[in-house]
Structures are given as structure tokens and as C-alpha cells.
KOLKOL-628478 format. One record per residue (C-alpha): x, y, z. Coordinates in steps of 0.02 Angstrom, whole numbers, plus 50000, padded with zeros to 5 digits. Layout:
<sites>
XYZ/...
</sites>
This chain:
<sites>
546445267357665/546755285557589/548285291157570/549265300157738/549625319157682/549045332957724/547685338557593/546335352457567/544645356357591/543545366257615/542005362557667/542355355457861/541925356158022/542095369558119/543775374858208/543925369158375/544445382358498/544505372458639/546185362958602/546915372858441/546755358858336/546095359958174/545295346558049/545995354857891/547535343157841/546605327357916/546235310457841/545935301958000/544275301858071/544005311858222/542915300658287/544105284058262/545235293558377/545685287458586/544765299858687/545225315458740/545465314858925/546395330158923/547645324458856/547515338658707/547115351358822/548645362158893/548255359159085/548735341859077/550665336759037/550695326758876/551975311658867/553445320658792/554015315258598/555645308258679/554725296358787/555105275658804/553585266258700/551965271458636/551015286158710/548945284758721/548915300758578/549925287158477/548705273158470/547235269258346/545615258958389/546525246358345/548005247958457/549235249958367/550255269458328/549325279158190/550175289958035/550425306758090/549155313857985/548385329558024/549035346158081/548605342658282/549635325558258/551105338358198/550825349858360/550655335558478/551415322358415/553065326858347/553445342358439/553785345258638/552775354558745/554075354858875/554675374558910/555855381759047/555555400759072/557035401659170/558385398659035/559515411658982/559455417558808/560365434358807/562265426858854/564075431058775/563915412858679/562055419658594/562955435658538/564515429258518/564175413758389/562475420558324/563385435658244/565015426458205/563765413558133/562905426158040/564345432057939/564905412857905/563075410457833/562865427357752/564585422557663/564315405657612/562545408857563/563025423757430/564265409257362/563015396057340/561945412057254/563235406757120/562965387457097/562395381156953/560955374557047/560185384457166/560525380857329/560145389757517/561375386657645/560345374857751/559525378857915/560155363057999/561915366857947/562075380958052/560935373358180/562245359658191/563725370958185/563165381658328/562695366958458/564455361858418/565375377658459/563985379358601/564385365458690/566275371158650/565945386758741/564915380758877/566545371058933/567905383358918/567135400658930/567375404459121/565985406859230/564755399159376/564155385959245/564535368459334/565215360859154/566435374459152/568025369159156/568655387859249/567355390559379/566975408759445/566015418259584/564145421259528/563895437659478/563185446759322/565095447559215/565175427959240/563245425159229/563595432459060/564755426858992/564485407559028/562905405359164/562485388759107/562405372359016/562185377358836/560095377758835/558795375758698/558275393458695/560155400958655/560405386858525/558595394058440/559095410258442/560855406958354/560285399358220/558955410558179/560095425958191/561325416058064/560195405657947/559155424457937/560885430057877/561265416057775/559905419057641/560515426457502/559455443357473/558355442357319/558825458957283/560625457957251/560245451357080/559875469157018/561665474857059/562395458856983/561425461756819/561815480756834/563775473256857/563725459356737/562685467656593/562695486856617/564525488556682/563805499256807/564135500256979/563245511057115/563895518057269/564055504157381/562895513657515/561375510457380/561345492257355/561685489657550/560285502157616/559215493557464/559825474657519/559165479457701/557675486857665/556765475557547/557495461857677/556525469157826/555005477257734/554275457057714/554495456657912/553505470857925/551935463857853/552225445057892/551965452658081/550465459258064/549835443657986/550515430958107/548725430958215/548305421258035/549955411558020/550765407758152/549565406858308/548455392758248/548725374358237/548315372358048/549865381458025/550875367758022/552445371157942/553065353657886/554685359257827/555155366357996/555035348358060/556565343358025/557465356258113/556265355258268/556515337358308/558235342458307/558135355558417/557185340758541/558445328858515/560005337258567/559025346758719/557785337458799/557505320158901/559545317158881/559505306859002/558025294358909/558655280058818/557445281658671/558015300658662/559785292458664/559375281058518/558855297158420/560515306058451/561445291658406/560615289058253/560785307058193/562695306758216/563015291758136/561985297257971/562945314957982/564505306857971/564305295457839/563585307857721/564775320057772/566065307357692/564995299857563/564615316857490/566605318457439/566385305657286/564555313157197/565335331357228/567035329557192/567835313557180/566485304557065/565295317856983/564595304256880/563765297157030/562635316557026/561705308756873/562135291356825/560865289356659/560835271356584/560035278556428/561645289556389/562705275756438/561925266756295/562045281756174/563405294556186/563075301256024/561095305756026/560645325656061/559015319256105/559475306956230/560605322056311/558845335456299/557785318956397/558845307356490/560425321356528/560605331156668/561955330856781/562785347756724/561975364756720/560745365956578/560975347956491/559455339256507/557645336256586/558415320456703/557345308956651/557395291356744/559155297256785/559665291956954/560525302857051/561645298457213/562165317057282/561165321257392/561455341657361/560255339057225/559095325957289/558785331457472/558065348157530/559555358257483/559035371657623/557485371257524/555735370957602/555415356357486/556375339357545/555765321157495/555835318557677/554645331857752/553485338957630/551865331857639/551605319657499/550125326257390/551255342457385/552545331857285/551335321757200/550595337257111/552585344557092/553195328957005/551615329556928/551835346256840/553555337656812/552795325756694/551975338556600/553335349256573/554405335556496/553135331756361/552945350656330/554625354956304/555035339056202/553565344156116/553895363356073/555775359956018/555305345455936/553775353355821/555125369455811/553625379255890/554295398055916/555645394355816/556475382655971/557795374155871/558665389855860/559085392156020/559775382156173/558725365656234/558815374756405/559175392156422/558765410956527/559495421256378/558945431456253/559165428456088/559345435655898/558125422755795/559775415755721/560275408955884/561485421155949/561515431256097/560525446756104/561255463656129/560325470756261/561375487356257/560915489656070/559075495256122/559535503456266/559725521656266/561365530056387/560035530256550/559715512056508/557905515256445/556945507756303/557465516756124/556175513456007/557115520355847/558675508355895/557255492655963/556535496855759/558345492655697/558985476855803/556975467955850/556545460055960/557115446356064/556755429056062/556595416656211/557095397356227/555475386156211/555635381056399/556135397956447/554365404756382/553515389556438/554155391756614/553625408056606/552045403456552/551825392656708/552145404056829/551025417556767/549635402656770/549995400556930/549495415457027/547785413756946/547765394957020/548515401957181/547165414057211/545465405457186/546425391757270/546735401357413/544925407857414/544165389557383/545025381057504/545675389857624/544505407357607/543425400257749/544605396657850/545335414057852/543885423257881/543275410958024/545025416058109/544495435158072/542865434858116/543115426858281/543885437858417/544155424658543/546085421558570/546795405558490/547035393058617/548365382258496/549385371958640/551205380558591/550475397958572/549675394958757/551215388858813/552425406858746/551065417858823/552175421558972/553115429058874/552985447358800/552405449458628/552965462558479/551685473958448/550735475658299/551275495658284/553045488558296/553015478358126/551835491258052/553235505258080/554585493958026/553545491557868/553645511557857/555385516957875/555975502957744/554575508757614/555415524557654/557015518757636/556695510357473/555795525257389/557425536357448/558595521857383/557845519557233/557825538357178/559835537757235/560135523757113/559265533456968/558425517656959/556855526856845/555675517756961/554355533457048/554035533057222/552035528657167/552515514557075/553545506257213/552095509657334/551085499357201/552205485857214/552195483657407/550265486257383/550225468757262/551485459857376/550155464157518/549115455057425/550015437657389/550815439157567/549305429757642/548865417857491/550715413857461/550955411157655/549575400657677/550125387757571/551865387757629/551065384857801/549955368757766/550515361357627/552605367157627/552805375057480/552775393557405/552925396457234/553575412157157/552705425857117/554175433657050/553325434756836/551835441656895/552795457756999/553855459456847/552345457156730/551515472356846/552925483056856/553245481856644/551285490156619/551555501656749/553195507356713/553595502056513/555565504356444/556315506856594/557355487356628/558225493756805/556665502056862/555805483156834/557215475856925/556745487557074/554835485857063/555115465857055/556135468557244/554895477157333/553615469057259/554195451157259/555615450657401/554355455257528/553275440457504/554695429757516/555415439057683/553605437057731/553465417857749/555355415257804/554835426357951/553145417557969/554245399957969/555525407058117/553735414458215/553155396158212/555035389458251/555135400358410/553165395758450/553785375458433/555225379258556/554775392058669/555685406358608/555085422158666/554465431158527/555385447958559/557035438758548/556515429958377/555915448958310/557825454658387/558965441658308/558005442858149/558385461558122/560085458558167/560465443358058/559535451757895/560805468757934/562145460257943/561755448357790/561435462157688/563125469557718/564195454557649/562855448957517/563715465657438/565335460957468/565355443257436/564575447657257/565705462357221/567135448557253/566355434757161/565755447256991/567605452557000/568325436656993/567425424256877/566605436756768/566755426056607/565825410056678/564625418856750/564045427356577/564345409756494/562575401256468/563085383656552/564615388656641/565225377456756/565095364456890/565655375657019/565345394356949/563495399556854/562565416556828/561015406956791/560035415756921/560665431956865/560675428856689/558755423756724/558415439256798/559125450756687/558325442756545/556485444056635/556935463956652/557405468756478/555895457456427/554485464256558/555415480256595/556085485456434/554885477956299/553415472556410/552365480456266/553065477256105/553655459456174/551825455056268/550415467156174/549105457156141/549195451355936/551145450055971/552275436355964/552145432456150/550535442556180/549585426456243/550845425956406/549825438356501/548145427756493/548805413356557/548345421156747/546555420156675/546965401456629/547865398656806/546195409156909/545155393856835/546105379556871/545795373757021/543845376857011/543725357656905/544525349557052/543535358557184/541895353157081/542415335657060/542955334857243/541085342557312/540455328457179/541585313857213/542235317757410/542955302457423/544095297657255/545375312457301/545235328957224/545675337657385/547385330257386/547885339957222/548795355157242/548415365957083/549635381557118/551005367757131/550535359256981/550425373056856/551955381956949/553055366956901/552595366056722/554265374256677/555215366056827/556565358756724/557035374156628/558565377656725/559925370756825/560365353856863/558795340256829/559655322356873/558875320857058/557035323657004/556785303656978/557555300157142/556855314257222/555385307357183/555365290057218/555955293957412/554555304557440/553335288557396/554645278857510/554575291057652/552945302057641/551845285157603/552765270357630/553555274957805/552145286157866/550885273157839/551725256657879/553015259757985/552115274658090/553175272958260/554955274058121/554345288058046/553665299358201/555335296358280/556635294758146/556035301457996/556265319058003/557755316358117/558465307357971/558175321657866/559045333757971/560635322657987/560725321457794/560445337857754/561665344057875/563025332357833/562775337457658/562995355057710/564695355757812/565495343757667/564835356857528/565565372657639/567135362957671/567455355057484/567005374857420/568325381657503/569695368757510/569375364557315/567825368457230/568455388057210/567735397257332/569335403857394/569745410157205/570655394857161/569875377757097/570595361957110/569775349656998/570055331357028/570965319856883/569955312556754/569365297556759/567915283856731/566785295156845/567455311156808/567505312356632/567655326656522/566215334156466/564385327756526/564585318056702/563315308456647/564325304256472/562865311856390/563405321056223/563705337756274/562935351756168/562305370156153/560735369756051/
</sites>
């Protein structure tokens, strides 16, 4: 039997527009499957997900429940169709917690901006947070609600503030409005660099207008787009699974003892890794990375570069086993071991494998000079290994100065610094003819054809009143206005044409970028190629890159998270003017105390966040990364990348990456059957420089529970899976979550204050992992 994952291709049958379903994604034969009978049409009630026992959509010809395989098995099979126009969404407990929720994310978000691994504050954290206080609210808020424990007259005031039982569609809108919040804006890194390495700092009107606008500008487009994205049934989405089934669980068929199984289930697993999480994180920190190979040999550099990796920076994780399951779950991440389709992580861990051997391989061979520098590292460097002094070249406007550039040289990169690099300018070649290859036809069938999609959860929202095209299209305006204005304000030395060029290329990868994320649940960056762009276009100017890179990389990011909230609203029967209203609202607001938040942070740990592996609770990596790729793109794009210089070959690595994928696409059209399709070439040149920052001990495990889950579970143990599986994932992740916000606060720092456990046999000086601890 092939393997159950989604997968590509191309060359299929044509989309069916009479039930929304769509072959691309599919390893089951169509024609294996129990007839129709309506039962995929939206006239006729489907059995509900929360039903007793097998449903007939369930069954093979053999009789017994089938892998969810393909993307109409998603829409049908895991997700209710159920929908009650008559809910209230607009009440005192969606404004009340969706804005109070907002600032709690928008808070704790900017903190975990400065982990040393990067981390999102997870979806199903505030998802579980808010049916908490919801159900809090819904009992003693006054009103005409029947669970109220203060019951009023029924009139508007009281219908307000607590009408009813605490519904589906308030709990949507909530945690949209606060995880939208909770994302830390891509573009606060330029006034953290501009902090941390200029010692400048801007009016705080600039940075907040700036924070907004490159947040909303990617809602802008992703709206126009969503006919693409949304709408249809290939758009699957798998990462939103988790956090749909949840949304199921706690709302619908209560009163169904399979539905009360599910519930059950997912409190027992939140609770026990809400208290198991207290030992990896705090208690034990060994348990983040426990490496038998540097248990063996505490003395070997080499063992720390290969096996190492439970601290920021150490090693590449390899075979290490890792028990925290910040690190090995999703992390708030659209990847998660439990969710993402399989031959997505197959070709991840696969570029995994490939970037161990190169990066052993570089440093080992002392290829661009590697032993001088850091194992693992986003600096610059002098060739003798010390820091580079980015100010030295720098004239006072902070522009290129070739006369002082002639004295100091130029800087050097860490071998798996370039070589990440490297792999992420291959991969918008791959990314592109990939997108044309496979998925090409499939785009143009949807533009071509004028006939409205008839996708069973887009049929079932059309009651409701749509955004208008015009709408995101003027949105998209007045923040390209608002960035050119901001910009200019911040002396930033970007022109207004060159930021139009920027939204221009992130108009481009919006579509290829959000494709992917849609069917297959992951989006690389495009972040090297903007900065790559905006270093030609504008040369010598750092802070002007640092600007290009936001509006022409944050908007492709805004761009899919909006696209994944469109298609979490389509699953649950939000209206979609409310999701375009609580979106706006959480991104303001977020944008306000990202500013804050950092100012506070920058303030307070400024020395650990400048220090290249600083520490298990405080890092700058993603700022130090960032700054780095600005003085090299920005700054000395040409003398660094010319072609016949040092690095010169960097740049034609996209041509590498644009022919990639054609191999597999030949040997799949040669050889349908042994599995080309199933490879995922953006992901797997993307990840050849995975490892190069942060902490690498959960890859292994990460790993070997997607083969448990994604192949194991979804193949064998099909009924498990549909109706635990992502429920599982949910309950972990969000256990996870509240233990990291609480253990931040009461003693991992984030109130200004750390409170480090004793030392002992599991929290050891040094390495958790007892690895030899070391700088080069």
C-alpha cells in the first residue's frame, strides 16, 4: 500500500465541482470508495465527526474505516458541518476577553521573540484560555442566559452582556483576535537591531505605525487571493486541524458519549503535560536533550558539534533524544509531528540529513576558513575569529563607507551560517517551478473557471455576508501608504520606488508560498531572497535593507496567517466579516505592545542578548540573525556577493533551486508509481541549513513521532487517529503552552528576575546535555 500523506501531482483528473472535493492530495482510489449517495453533497446532513461508531464516508470496500487521506477526507471527515446562524458573536465576553486576550498574547509572544529557540505563542493556548474564562463568564456575567447564575429581564443591555451559553462562534472569534495579536511582528527586528547595534532609537510613533502597517498590508493581498486559497477543498490546511477538532470537541454533540470520550481525553493529556513540562523546562533541563554519545565523552568538541544540542547553538542533535515537548511538538508552529502531513516531514528531516553531513563537512575540511569561527553562529566575523565591527564601515547615516570598508574588509560568515543561506536562496528557485509543476494547473483551472466553488464549508458560510474584494485592495493601499510615509520618517534611506518593488516581489511569492502552506503545511521563508533583492536595488544602505526585507517579506507571511484564519472561520462557520474585524483589531493592538514589550526587554538584558549563545532563558539570535543578513545584503551586497567574490556563488543558487524539482517531476511522469510525487523539493532544499541555529536536540524525536503518528497511526489504527490524533495534539501543545507562560513569569525571568533551580545531576552547569561546552 503507498504511503497515507498528502502528496503532489500534477497531472490528474479534473476538479470536481459538484461536491468541492478535489483529487490533488489523494492516494486512495476514487473508485475503491462507498458510493456517493449524497452523502458528499451539501443537501444531505452528513453523520457529524462526534458521532457513536463508524459512519458509511468511514468505510473501505473492505469494511473496515480508511486513512484519512485526501483533502475531501479532511473536509468531511474530520471537520463538522454542523452551523447555527443564530448564535451570537458580537457579546461583552467576545470584546471583553478577545482584547484582554490580545494584549496577554501580544505580550507573551514579544517574550518568546526572545527565546533561544524560536517559539510562537500557540494558537491552542489561547484557544484553551478563552473557553476557560468563557465558560467563567457565561456563569457569572448577569443576563437572560439560563446558566447564569444572576438572571435578568431580556433586553438588549443583558442580551449583551451575557445572552447565552458560551457558543462556538464567540470562542472562534476570541482566539483569532488574540492569537492575531500574539504573533510577534516580523518587523520589530529592525528596531531591535537599530537598538542593539546602532544605539538608535526612533520616535516611538515610527516603529508602531511601521509594526501596523507591514502587519495589515499581507491581509490586504491574502484577500484578494482567498477565491484561490481558501474557498476550495484542496486547501486543506493540515495544521489548522488541531485547533479545529478542538473547537468540535468542546462545542458540539456534548451530550454524545463518544464526543464525551474526546473531552475527557483532551483534559487528562493537558494536565499531565502541564505538570510534566516542569522537570525538561526547569526542574531537569537534561531531560531537553539527553545524548548517550556525550554521556560517553564529555571531553570531545566533536561529539558536542554532532551529538550536542540542548542549549542554544551547541550542536546538530544528532540521535539525541529529547523529552520537552517545547522543542519537539509544534511550538505554535505550523509544523507539528502530529499534524503535518508525512511526506512534508519526510523531505524536512530529509534536508536534515543533508545538512549534517554538510556542515560536518565544511568545518571539518576548514572550507571558508570555518574553524575560525563558531560551529554555529548568525554573526559576523573578522577572519581571526572575532566579532566584526559593523560601525567601523558605517558612515554617521549608517551607510556603506567604502574608504573605511578598504581599511577594516570584509566580513566573514560561520560555515553553517553561509550554508543556510545558501539553502534558502535555493529554495525559491525550487519553490517556483514547483509551484508551476505541480500545482500551476491547478491554479489556472480555478481562474479560468467562473463557476462558484461549491466546497461543502464555503456553501455552508454563504449566508453570511462577505468582505469585498475593494475592501482588502484599499487596505492594501493606505498601509503601502503608510509604509512609504513611515519609512521616509525613520530616515530609513529606503525610496518610496524601492518599497513599491518590494510589495511588487512579495505579490509574487504570496500565491506560491501560500499554496504550499495550504496542501502540504508548510511555508518556508523567503526572507534571503527579499533581502538579496533589496541589497541590488538599494546597495550600502543596512537600515534601508531592513525596511525593504518588511514589506517585502512580512507581507507574505501576514498573507498565509490570514489565509489559515479564512479557512479556520470557513471550518466553523464564522462569518467572514467578523474574522476580517477581529483580525484588524488583534494585529493593532499587537503592534502596540510588540514595541513596548521590546523596548522593556532591550533595556533590561541587553548583554545576553548581544552574547552569541546567551542563555537558556534570554537570546538575540533572531535579531542578531537579522542584523547580520542587513549589513551583509544591505551594506556589502556587492563587494560581499559580486560575482568572482568570496561569496559571489550565493546568488546562483536560485538558478540551482529553479531546477530542482524538474528531476523528480520527470522521474515521477516516468515511474508514477515508486513515489516521486511525495517529495517536497522547496522543503528539502529549504532545510539544508535547518540546524544552524537554536536549539537541535528534538529533531530525532521529532522525527520518529511523525513516522509513529503520520504513518503508523493513520494507516493502522485509522478510527484512533481520525478521532484522537489531532485532539491529542492540541492537548499537548496547549499544556505545553500555559506551563511555559506560567514558569516565564514565576521563574524563567520574564518578570525581570530569574530564578534558576539548584544544580544537580539534571541540571548541571554548562551543556544540559553534559556535552563539552565550547565557542568555536
Amino acid at each position: 500500500m503507498a504511503l497515507p500523506t498528502l502528496r503532489n501531482d500534477a497531472k490528474l483528473p479534473p476538479y470536481d465541482e459538484k461536491d468541492g472535493s478535489s483529487p490533488v492530495g489523494s492516494l486512495v482510489d476514487e473508485k475503491a470508495l462507498p458510493p456517493n449517495d449524497g452523502i458528499l453533497g451539501i443537501d444531505t446532513e452528513v453523520e457529524e465527526v462526534y458521532t457513536e461508531g463508524p459512519r458509511l464516508i468511514d468505510l473501505g470496500e473492505n469494511g473496515k474505516e480508511r486513512p484519512i487521506d485526501s483533502d475531501s477526507d479532511y473536509a468531511l471527515r474530520l471537520v463538522s458541518l454542523d452551523d447555527d446562524p443564530t448564535l451570537p458573536i458580537y457579546t461583552f465576553r467576545t470584546w471583553f476577553l478577545g482584547l484582554g486576550l490580545a494584549c496577554f498574547g501580544a505580550v507573551l509572544g514579544q517574550i518568546f521573540y526572545f527565546r533561544p529557540q524560536t517559539i510562537d505563542v500557540s494558537v491552542l493556548f489561547i484557544q484553551i484560555l478563552s473557553y476557560l474564562l468563557g465558560k467563567v463568564l457565561e456563569e457569572v456575567v448577569p443576563g437572560p442566559n439560563p446558566s447564569a447564575r444572576f438572571q435578568t429581564s431580556d433586553n438588549r443591555f443583558w442580551r449583551f452582556l451575557n445572552p447565552s451559553p458560551f457558543n462556538i462562534k464567540e470562542h472562534v472569534a476570541i482566539t483569532i483576535m488574540s492569537s492575531t495579536a500574539a504573533y510577534a511582528a516580523k518587523s520589530i527586528s529592525i528596531f531591535a537591531a537599530q537598538d542593539l547595534y546602532y544605539n538608535v532609537r526612533p520616535n516611538a510613533a515610527v516603529p508602531i505605525f511601521t509594526l501596523i502597517s507591514t502587519q495589515l498590508i499581507g491581509y490586504g493581498m491574502a484577500g484578494v487571493l482567498r477565491k484561490f486559497l481558501v474557498y476550495p477543498t484542496f486547501a486543506v490546511y493540515p495544521q489548522t486541524m488541531p485547533t479545529v477538532q478542538l473547537f468540535d470537541a468542546l462545542h458540539r454533540g456534548n451530550s454524545v458519549l463518544a464526543q464525551k470520550k474526546r473531552v475527557r481525553f483532551f483534559w487528562i493529556l493537558f494536565i499531565g503535560i502541564f505538570i510534566w513540562e516542569w522537570f525538561p523546562e526547569y526542574i531537569a533541563p537534561t531531560l531537553t536533550g539527553i545524548s548517550i554519545f556525550c554521556l560517553a565523552n564529555q571531553n570531545s568538541a566533536w561529539f558536542t558539534r554532532i551529538f550536542g544540542g540542548a542549549a542554544g547553538n551547541e550542536g546538530l542533535g544528532m540521535f539525541s533524544l529529547c523529552f520537552d515537548w517545547v522543542y519537539v511538538g509544534a511550538g505554535g508552529s505550523s509544523i507539528g509531528s502530529l499534524f503535518t502531513p508525512l511526506s512534508t516531514q519526510l523531505s524536512l528531516y530529509a534536508g536534515c540529513a543533508v545538512c549534517i553531513i554538510a556542515f560536518c563537512a565544511t568545518y571539518a575540511s576548514n572550507t571558508w576558513n570555518a574553524q575560525n569561527f563558531p560551529f554555529l553562529s548568525q554573526l559576523l566575523f573578522f577572519e581571526n575569529g572575532t566579532e566584526y565591527d559593523q560601525l567601523a564601515i558605517l558612515t554617521d547615516k549608517f551607510e556603506l563607507d567604502y574608504e573605511k570598508l578598504e581599511k577594516v574588509g570584509l566580513p566573514w560568515y560561520a560555515s553553517s551560517q553561509l550554508l543556510f543561506k545558501i539553502s534558502r536562496t535555493m529554495y525559491i528557485g525550487a519553490a517556483i517551478t514547483h509551484f508551476l509543476i505541480w500545482f500551476g494547473p491547478r491554479m489556472w483551472e480555478i481562474l479560468r473557471n467562473r463557476s462558484e466553488c461549491t466546497d461543502v464549508h464555503y456553501q455552508k458560510i454563504k449566508i453570511y455576508k462577505e468582505v469585498s474584494n475593494w475592501v482588502y485592495f484599499g487596505l492594501f493601499i493606505v498601509c503601502a501608504a503608510v509604509g512609504i510615509g513611515t519609512s521616509y520618517a525613520a530616515d530609513s534611506g529606503l525610496p518610496a520606488w524601492a518599497l513599491i518593488v518590494a510589495l511588487l516581489f512579495a505579490w509574487l511569492f504570496v500565491p506560491i508560498v501560500g499554496t504550499l502552506n495550504a496542501v502540504v503545511g508548510y511555508a518556508p521563508s523567503v526572507e534571503v531572497m527579499i533581502q538579496m533583492i533589496g541589497g541590488a536595488l538599494v546597495p550600502g544602505k543596512p537600515v534601508a535593507n531592513m525596511y525593504f526585507s518588511a514589506y517585502g517579506y512580512t507581507p507574505v507571511v501576514q498573507s498565509y496567517r490570514l489565509f489559515q484564519d479564512l479557512k479556520i472561520g470557513q471550518y466553523t462557520k464564522l462569518p467572514p466579516r467578523t474574522t476580517f474585524i477581529v483580525q484588524i483589531i488583534g494585529t493593532v493592538v499587537g503592534g502596540l505592545l510588540n514595541f513596548i514589550i521590546m523596548t522593556t526587554i532591550i533595556s533590561s538584558q541587553r548583554e545576553i542578548l548581544r552574547d552569541v549563545q546567551g542563555s537558556n532563558v534570554w537570546s538575540g539570535q533572531q535579531v542578531q540573525s537579522f542584523n547580520s543578513a542587513a549589513i551583509a545584503w544591505g551594506a556589502l551586497g556587492k563587494p560581499l556577493y559580486a560575482t568572482g567574490t568570496r561569496y559571489g556563488f550565493v546568488p546562483y543558487m536560485l538558478l540551482v533551486g529553479l531546477l530542482f524539482p524538474i528531476p523528480f517531476y520527470i522521474a515521477h511522469r516516468l515511474w508514477p508509481k515508486v513515489g516521486f510525487n511525495l517529495v517536497f523539493t522547496p522543503v528539502l532544499v529549504a532545510e539544508l541549513g535547518f540546524l544552524a541555529v537554536g536549539i537541535n536536540s528534538s529533531v530525532f524525536t521529532s522525527f520518529c513521532l511523525a513516522v509513529f503518528s503520520q504513518y503508523y497511526l493513520r494507516k493502522y489504527r485509522a478510527t484512533w487517529f481520525r478521532k484522537y490524533n489531532f485532539l491529542m495534539s492540541a492537548a499537548l501543545d496547549g499544556g505545553t503552552s500555559v506551563m511555559v507562560f506560567i514558569y516565564t513569569f514565576a521563574v524563567g525571568g520574564g518578570d525581570g528576575t530569574v530564578r534558576p533551580f539548584p544544580i544537580w545531576a539534571l541540571n548541571p552547569k554548562g551543556n544540559p546535555d553534559y556535552c563539552k561546552r565550547i565557542t568555536h
